[in-house]
Each structure stands twice: as structure tokens, then as C-alpha cells.
C-alpha positions in Angstrom: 8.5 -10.6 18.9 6.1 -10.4 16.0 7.5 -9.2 12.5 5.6 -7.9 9.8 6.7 -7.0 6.4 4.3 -4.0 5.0 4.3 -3.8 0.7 2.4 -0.4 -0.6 0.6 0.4 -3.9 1.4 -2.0 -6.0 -0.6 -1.2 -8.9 0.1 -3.0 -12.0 3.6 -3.3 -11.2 4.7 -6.4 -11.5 8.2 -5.9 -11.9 8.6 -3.8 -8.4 5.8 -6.5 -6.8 8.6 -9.2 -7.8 11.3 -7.2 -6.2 9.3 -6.3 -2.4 8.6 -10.4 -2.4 12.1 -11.0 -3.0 13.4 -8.6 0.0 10.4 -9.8 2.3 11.6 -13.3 1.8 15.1 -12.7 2.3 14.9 -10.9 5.5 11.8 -13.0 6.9 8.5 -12.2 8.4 5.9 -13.3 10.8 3.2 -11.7 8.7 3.3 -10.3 5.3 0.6 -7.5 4.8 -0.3 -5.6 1.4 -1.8 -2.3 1.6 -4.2 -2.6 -1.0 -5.0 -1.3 -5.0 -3.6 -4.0 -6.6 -4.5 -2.7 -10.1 -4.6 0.4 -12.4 -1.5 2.5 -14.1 0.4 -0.4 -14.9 -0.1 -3.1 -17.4 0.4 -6.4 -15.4 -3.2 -8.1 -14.5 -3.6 -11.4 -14.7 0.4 -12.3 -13.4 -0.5 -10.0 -10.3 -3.6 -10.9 -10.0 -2.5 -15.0 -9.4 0.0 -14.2 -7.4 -2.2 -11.9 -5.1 -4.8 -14.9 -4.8 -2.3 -17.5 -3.9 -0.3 -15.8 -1.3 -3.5 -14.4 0.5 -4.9 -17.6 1.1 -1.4 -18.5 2.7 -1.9 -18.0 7.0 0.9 -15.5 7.3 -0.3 -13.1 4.2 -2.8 -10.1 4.7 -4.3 -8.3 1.4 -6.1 -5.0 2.1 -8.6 -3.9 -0.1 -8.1 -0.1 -1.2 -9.9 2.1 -3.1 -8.7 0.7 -6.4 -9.6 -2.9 -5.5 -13.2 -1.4 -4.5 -13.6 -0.2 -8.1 -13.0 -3.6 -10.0 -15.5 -5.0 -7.0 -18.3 -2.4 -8.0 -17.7 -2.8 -11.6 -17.9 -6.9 -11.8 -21.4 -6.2 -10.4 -22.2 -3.3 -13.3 -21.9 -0.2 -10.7 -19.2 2.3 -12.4 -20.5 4.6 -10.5 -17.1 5.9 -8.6 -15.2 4.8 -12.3 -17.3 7.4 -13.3 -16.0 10.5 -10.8 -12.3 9.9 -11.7 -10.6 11.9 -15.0 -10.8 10.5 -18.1 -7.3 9.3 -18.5 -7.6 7.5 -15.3 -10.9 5.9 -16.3 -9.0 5.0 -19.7 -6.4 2.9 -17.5 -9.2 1.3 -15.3 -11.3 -0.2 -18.5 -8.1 -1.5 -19.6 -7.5 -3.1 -16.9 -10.9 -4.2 -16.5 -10.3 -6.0 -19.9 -7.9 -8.2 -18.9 -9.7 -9.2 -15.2 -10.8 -12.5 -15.0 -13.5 -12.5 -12.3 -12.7 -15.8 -11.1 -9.2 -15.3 -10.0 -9.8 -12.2 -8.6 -12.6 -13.5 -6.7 -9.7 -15.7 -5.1 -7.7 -13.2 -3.7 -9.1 -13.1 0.3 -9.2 -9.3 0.6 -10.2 -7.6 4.0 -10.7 -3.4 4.8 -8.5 -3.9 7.7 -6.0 -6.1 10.1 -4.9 -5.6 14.0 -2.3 -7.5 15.6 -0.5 -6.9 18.3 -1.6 -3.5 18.9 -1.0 -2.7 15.4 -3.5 -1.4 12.6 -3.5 -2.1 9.3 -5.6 -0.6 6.4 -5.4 1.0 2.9 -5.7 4.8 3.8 -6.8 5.5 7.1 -8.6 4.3 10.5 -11.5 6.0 10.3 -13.9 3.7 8.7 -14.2 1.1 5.7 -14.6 2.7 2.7 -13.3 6.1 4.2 -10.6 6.9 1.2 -9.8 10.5 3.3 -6.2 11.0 2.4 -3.3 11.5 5.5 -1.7 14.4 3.9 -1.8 17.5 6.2 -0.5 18.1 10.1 -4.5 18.0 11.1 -5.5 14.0 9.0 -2.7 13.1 11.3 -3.4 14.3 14.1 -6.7 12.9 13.7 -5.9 9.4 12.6 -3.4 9.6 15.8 -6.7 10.3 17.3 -8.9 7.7 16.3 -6.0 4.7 16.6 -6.3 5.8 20.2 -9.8 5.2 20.8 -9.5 2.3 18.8 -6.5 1.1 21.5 -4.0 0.5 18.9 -0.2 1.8 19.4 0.8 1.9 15.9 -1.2 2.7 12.5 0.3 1.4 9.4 -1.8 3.5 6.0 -0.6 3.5 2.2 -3.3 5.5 0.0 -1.0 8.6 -0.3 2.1 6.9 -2.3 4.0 8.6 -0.1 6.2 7.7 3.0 5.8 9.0 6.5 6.0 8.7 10.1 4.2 10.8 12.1 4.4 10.9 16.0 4.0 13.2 19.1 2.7 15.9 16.7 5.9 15.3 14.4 6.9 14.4 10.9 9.9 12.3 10.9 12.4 11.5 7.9 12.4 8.1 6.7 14.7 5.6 9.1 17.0 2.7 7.7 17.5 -0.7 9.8 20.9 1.2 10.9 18.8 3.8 12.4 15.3 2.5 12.9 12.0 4.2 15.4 12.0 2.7 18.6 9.4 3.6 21.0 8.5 2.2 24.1 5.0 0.9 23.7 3.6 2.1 27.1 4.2 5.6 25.2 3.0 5.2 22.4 -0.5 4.1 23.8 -0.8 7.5 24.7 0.4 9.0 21.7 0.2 6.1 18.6 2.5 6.5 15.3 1.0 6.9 12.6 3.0 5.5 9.2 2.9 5.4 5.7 4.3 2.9 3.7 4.4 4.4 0.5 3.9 2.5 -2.8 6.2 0.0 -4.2 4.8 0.2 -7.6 4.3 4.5 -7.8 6.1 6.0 -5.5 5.5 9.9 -5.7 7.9 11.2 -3.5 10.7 12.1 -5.5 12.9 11.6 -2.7 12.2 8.5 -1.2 11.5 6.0 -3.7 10.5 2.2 -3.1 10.4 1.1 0.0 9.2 -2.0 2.3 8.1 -1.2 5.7 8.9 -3.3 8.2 7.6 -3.4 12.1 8.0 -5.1 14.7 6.8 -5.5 18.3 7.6 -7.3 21.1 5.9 -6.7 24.9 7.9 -3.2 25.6 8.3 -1.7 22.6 8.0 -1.5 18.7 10.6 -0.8 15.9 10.1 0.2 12.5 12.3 0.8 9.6 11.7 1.4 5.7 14.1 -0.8 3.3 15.1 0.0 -0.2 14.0 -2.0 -2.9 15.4 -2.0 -6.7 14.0 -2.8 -10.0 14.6 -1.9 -13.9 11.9 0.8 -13.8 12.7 0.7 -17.5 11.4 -2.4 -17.9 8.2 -1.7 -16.4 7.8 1.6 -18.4 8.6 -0.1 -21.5 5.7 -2.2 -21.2 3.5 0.9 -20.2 4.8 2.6 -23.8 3.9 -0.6 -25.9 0.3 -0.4 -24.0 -2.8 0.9 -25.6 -3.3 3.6 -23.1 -4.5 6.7 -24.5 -1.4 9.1 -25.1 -2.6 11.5 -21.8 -2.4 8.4 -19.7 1.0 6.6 -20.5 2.7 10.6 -20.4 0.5 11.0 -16.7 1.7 7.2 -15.3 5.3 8.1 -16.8 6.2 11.1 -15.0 5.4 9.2 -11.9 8.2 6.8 -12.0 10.9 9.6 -13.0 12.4 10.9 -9.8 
């Protein structure tokens, strides 16, 4: 049986990025895998980003790179190009951050655009190509990603990207599942038909109904289980340090509304 703890969005939370190491450890894992975007929104750099390097250059830790992580990447070589696209009080949290990076650190932290292991597939937003930031929102992104992990021979897809929790299977949305009542799927089935899940974001949920969550999955040689497990945090914390900030006034009420369910 292979275990693998999943950790969302994490973005500048360092607080709820504490909290998801603290559960993953607890309950244990075979491999720990981060979804990706590291950075931006919140106001922790530097403390995330030494963490992030250490524990991906440990064997059982994966890092993803996501679109966020791409954006710091382009703008260490002086390409703001996609900075550019985004709205200005997004752009206002990404130069902040930028501020604070230290190239050398973050050139530490052993990113990859995807991970498979046992039949499993692992990447920031989606299977259908690196750099391919299409979002799995509607009935038909699903139903394509369920698609393409198919061709690509993989049972189960595991995506953040959208914030937002999911499981997605035989043409269905399912509600979230505890430990108590987990997904269990034979995986001659489901090599026909893959799952497709979302892990949401540890550090900006925006489902007001399922907060922060770890994903967890495991496999063995008939069949794979997954489950989503709380986590907890003082959010206040976290949005106290987003208040004392110097984020523009549009960005800290933006980032805000986020963490108030």
C-alpha cells in the first residue's frame, strides 16, 4: 500500500502551511506532494520559502510547480510578461512578494510540472500539458481531464489550481468524504473510468463550505481510497499579518474576503 499525503495552494500562508505539515506527520505518509503556487496573497516568503526547499530535497516530498511558482521563475529572468495580464491588485501582491524572494533559496526548492506513482497523477491544475493553467471547473474540463488521465494510463488524477475541493467520477460530482466514509474504487474500474480530484487549497480555500483540507490517497494492487481531512488554524492570525502589510487597500479587502466563510 502506498500513502500519499496531498497539501493544496498554499500561498503565503504560513500559518495553515504549519498546520497541513503537522496533520501529515501525525497520520503518516509514503509520499508527501504539494500542489504547487507557493507564493502570492499572503505575506509569508522567506519562512515558506526555506521550508519548501528543505523538505523537497527530502526522498518522500514532491513540490509541483503551479502557475504562481511559474511567475516568480519568469520574473528572476526579467520576463513579467504573464505579471503583466493579471489585475492590478494582484500584480500589487506579486511585486511584494517579489521583494522579499531571495533567488538563492528559491532556486533550492526542487520543483517539477508533474508526478505519477502508482497509477496516480499529480500536477498543479490539470493533465493536459505543462504550462496548461486551463481550470477543472465545469461538467465538460472534467470530463476531459477524465479523458486524457486515460490515455495517459493513470487511474486517479489529483489537480489543485481551482481552490476548490472535488471529486469527480463516472460522469459525477461527489461531496467531500471523511476517513469515516472515504472513496473506494476498485482499480480495475477506475482504469476505465479515472477520478479526477481536487485538493483544494490549504492556504485560500474558496469554497465557503468546505474549508481546509488535506487529501489523502492511497493505493494498494486492487484498489484506491481517498479521503479529505480537516485542518485548523487561527485564520486571524494570518489576516492580521495581511492588515499590517503594505498591500494596496483593493488587495488586503480582495485576499480578506477569501478567508471569511
Amino acid at each position: 500500500m502506498t500513502r500519499f499525503a496531498v497539501i493544496g495552494d498554499i500561498h503565503g500562508n504560513e500559518q495553515a502551511l504549519d498546520a497541513a505539515l503537522s496533520a501529515t506527520d501525525e497520520m503518516g505518509f509514503d509520499q508527501r506532494v504539494f500542489i504547487g503556487d507557493l507564493l502570492t496573497y499572503g505575506t509569508s516568503v522567506t519562512t515558506i520559502v526555506e521550508k519548501m526547499a528543505k523538505l523537497s530535497q527530502d526522498g518522500n516530498t514532491t513540490v509541483l510547480r503551479g502557475n504562481h511558482d511559474l511567475i516568480y521563475d519568469q520574473l528572476l529572468k526579467g520576463n513579467s510578461s504573464y505579471k503583466d495580464s493579471l489585475p492590478s491588485w494582484l500584480q500589487n501582491s506579486i511585486d511584494i512578494t517579489f521583494e522579499q524572494l531571495e533567488p538563492g533559496i528559491w532556486a533550492q526548492v526542487l520543483f517539477q510540472d508533474n508526478f505519477v506513482n502508482e497509477a496516480v497523477y499529480f500536477s498543479h491544475a490539470n493533465p493536459f500539458g505543462r504550462h496548461n493553467w486551463r481550470y477543472l471547473n465545469t461538467q465538460a474540463d472534467m470530463e476531459d481531464a477524465a479523458n486524457t488521465l486515460h490515455m495517459k494510463q493513470a487511474c486517479v488524477g489529483v489537480f489543485g489550481h481551482t481552490h476548490r475541493i472535488a471529486i469527480f467520477h463516472g460522469g459525477v460530482h461527489q461531496l467531500p468524504l471523511s476517513q469515516n466514509d472515504p472513496f473506494l474504487e476498485n482499480l480495475g474500474v477506475l482504469n476505465c473510468n479515472p477520478v479526477v480530484l481536487n485538493c483544494g487549497s490549504v492556504g485560500q480555500p474558496r469554497d465557503k463550505n468546505n474549508r481546509e483540507h488535506v487529501l489523502w490517497v492511497e493505493t494498494s494492487a486492487q484498489a484506491v481510497k481517498c479521503w479529505f481531512q480537516p485542518i485548523f488554524y487561527e485564520v486571524e492570525g494570518h489576516l492580521a499579518d495581511l492588515e499590517e502589510s503594505t498591500l494596496i487597500a483593493e488587495a488586503k479587502r480582495r485576499i480578506r474576503a477569501f478567508h471569511i466563510p
